[in-house]
C-alpha positions in Angstrom: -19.5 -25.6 0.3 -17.3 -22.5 -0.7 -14.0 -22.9 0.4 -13.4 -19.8 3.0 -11.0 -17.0 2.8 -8.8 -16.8 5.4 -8.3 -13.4 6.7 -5.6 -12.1 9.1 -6.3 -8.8 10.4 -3.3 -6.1 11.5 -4.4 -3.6 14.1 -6.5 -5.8 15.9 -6.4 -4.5 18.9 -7.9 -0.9 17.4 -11.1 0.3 17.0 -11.3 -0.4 13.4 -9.1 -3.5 13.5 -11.8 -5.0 16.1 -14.7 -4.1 14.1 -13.1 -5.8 11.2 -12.8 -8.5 13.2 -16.3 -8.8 14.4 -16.9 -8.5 10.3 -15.2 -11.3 9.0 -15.8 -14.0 12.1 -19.7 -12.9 11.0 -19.4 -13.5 7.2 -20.0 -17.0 6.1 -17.4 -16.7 3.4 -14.5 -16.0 5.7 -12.7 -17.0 8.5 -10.3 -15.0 11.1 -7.2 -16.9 11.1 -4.7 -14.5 12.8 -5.5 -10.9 14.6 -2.5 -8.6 15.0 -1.2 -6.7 17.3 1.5 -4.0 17.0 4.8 -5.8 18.3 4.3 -9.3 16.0 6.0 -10.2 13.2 4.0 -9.0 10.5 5.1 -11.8 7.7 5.4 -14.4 10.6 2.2 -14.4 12.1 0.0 -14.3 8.6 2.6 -17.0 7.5 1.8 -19.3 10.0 -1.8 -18.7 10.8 -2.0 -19.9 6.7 -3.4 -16.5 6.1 -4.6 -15.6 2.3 -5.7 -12.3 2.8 -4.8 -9.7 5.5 -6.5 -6.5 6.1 -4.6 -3.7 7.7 -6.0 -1.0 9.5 -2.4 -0.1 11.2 -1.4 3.5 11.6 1.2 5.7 9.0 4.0 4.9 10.4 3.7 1.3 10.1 1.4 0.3 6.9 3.6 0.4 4.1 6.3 -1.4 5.9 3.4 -4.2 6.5 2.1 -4.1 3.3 5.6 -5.2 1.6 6.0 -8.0 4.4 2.8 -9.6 3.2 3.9 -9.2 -0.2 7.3 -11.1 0.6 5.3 -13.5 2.4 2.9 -14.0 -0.4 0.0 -12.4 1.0 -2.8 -10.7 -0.8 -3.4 -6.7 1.3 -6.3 -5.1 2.2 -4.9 -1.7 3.5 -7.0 1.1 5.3 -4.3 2.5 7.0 -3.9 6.1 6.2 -0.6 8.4 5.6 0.3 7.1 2.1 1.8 9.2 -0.5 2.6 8.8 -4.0 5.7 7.5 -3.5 4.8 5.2 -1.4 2.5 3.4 -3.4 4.8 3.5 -6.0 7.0 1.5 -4.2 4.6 -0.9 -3.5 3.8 -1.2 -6.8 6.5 -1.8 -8.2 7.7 -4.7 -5.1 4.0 -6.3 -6.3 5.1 -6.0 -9.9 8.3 -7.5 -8.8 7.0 -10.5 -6.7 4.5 -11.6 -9.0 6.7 -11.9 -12.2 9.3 -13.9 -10.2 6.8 -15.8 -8.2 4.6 -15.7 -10.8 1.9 -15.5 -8.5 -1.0 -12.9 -9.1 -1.1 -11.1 -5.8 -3.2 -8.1 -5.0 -3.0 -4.8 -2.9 -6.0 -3.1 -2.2 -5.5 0.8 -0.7 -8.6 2.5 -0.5 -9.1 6.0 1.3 -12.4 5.2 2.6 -14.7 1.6 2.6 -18.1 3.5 3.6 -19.6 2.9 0.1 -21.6 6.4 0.6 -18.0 8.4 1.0 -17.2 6.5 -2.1 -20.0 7.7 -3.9 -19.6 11.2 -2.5 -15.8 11.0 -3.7 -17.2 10.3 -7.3 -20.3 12.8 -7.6 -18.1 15.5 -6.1 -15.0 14.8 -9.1 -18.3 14.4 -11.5 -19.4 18.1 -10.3 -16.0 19.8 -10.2 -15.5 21.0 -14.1 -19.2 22.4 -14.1 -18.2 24.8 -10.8 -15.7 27.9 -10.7 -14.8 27.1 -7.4 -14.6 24.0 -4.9 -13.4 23.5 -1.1 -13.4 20.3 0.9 -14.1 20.1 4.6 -13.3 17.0 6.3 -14.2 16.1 10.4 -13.0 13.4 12.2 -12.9 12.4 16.1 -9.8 13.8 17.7 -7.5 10.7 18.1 -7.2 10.7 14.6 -3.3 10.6 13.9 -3.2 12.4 10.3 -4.5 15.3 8.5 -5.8 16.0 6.3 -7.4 13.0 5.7 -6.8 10.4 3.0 -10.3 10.5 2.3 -9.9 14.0 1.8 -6.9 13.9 -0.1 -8.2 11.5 -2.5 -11.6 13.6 -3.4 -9.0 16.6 -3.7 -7.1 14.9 -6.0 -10.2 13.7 -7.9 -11.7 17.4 -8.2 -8.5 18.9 -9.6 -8.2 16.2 -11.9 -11.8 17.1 -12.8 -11.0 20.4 -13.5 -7.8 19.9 -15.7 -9.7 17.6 -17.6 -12.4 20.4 -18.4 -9.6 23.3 -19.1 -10.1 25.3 -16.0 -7.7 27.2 -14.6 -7.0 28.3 -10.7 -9.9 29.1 -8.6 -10.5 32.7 -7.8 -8.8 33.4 -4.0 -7.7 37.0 -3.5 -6.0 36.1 0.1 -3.1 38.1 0.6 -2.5 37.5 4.5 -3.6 34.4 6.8 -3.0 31.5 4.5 -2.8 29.5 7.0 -6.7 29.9 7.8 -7.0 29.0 4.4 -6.2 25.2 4.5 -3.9 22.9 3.3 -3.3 22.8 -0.8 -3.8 19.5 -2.4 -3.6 20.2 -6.0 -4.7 23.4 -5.8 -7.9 22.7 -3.9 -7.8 23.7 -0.7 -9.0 20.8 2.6 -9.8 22.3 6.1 -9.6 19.6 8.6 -11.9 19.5 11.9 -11.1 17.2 14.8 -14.3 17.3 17.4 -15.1 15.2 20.1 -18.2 13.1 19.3 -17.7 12.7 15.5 -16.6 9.6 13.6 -15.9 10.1 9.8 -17.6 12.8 7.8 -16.5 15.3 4.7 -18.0 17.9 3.0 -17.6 18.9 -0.8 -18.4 22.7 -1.9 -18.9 24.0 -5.0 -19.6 27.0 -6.5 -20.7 29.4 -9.4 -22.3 32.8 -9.3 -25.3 32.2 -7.8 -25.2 28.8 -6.7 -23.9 26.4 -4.3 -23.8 22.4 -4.4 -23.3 21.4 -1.6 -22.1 17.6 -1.3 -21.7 15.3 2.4 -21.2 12.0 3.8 -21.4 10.9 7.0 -20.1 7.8 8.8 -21.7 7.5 12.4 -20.5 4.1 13.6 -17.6 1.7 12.2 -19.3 -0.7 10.9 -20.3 1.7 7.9 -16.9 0.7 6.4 -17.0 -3.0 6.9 -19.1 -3.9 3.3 -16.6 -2.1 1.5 -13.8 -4.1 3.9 -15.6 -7.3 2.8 -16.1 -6.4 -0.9 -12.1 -5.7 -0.9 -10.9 -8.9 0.7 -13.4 -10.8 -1.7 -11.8 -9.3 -5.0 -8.3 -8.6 -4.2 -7.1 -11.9 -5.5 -8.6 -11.3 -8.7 -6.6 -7.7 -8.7 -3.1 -8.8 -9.2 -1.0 -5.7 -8.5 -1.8 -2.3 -7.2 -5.4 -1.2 -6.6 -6.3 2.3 -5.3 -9.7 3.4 -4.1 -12.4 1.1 -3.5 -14.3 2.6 -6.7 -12.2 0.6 -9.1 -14.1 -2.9 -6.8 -17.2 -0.9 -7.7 -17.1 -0.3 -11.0 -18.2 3.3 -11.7 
């Protein structure tokens, strides 16, 4: 028999935290060694529950300060918390870099935006579709008890799509707004992301792109939690053969 992972899970007591539960104790790879709650020591609890992998699914204000416990307590991280910013993963980049030359150990972080393997796909069609397109807007909605915005889903296709676009030469999209620039969005690398926050939705985003003429319209949609949990799954199962510093859950996909 395949020796099991064993999986610690930070958030526990949340909705995503739970599902991830439910995910792991149901996969026969996989065991759920530790789940927890906001209050524990972070490096204690995996430590002693003999954790290899943790998953966190925390909030901002608390994910990066997890993420380098686990590393100090040698720890591979599976992190869907959102609120990170480039200098944040820097940092952790450079503690993994750290850890694992003096350790020499080979452990992993795994931050991805979004698990839902169709909002992955979505992420990479819309950055495929961005330098053929003059001009390109992203919509995110999420339910209202959602602590950030915009999202890091939506940040990250942002950032993909203006990529896109310097890649292929373009310049800034036309936008004659004089007044109101508030109404217009947040900037994130020159593309702008509206954020919606309804009662009754879960996880969806929207991609729009246009040229004279035309419209491409791109959308995923994530109706329950468990949506994410492959991609969860697929991250905890590869992360200790990702030493280092892993961002987006394409990379585990290979496209």
């Amino acid at each position: 028999m395949t020796q099991q992972i064993r999986v610690a899970v930070l958030g526990a007591a949340g909705r995503m935290g739970a599902t991830t539960c439910a995910a792991v104790e149901a996969a026969a790879d996989m065991e759920l060694v530790a789940r927890v709650e906001a209050g524990q020591d972070v490096a204690a609890a995996v430590r002693g529950a003999g954790a290899q992998v943790a998953v966190d699914f925390t909030v901002p204000g608390a994910t990066e300060a997890n993420v380098h416990a686990l590393l100090d307590a040698g720890v591979h991280a599976v992190v869907g918390a959102t609120g990170w910013t480039d200098e944040s993963r820097a940092r952790v980049a450079e503690h993994a870099a750290r850890v694992n030359a003096e350790r020499e150990r080979g452990l992993g972080v795994v931050i991805a935006p979004n698990f839902a393997l169709s909002a992955v796909l979505a992420m990479r069609f819309a950055a495929q579709a961005a330098r053929f397109f003059e001009s390109a807007e992203v919509i995110e909605l999420h339910h209202p008890n959602k602590v950030d915005a915009p999202s890091g889903t939506a940040r990250h296709t942002a950032e993909a799509i203006a990529a896109a676009r310097r890649g292929a030469g373009l310049g800034p999209m036309p936008d004659a707004t004089e007044t109101g620039w508030e109404a217009r969005g947040a900037d994130v690398d020159g593309v702008r992301v509206h954020a919606v926050r309804l009662r009754g939705l879960v996880a969806h985003e929207e991609v729009l792109l246009g040229n004279p003429g035309e419209q491409l319209l791109i959308r995923q949609d994530s109706f329950d939690r468990v949506s994410f949990m492959p991609g969860v799954l697929l991250a905890v199962r590869q992360v200790g053969s990702r030493p280092g510093l892993t961002v987006g859950l394409e990379h585990l996909l290979e496209l």
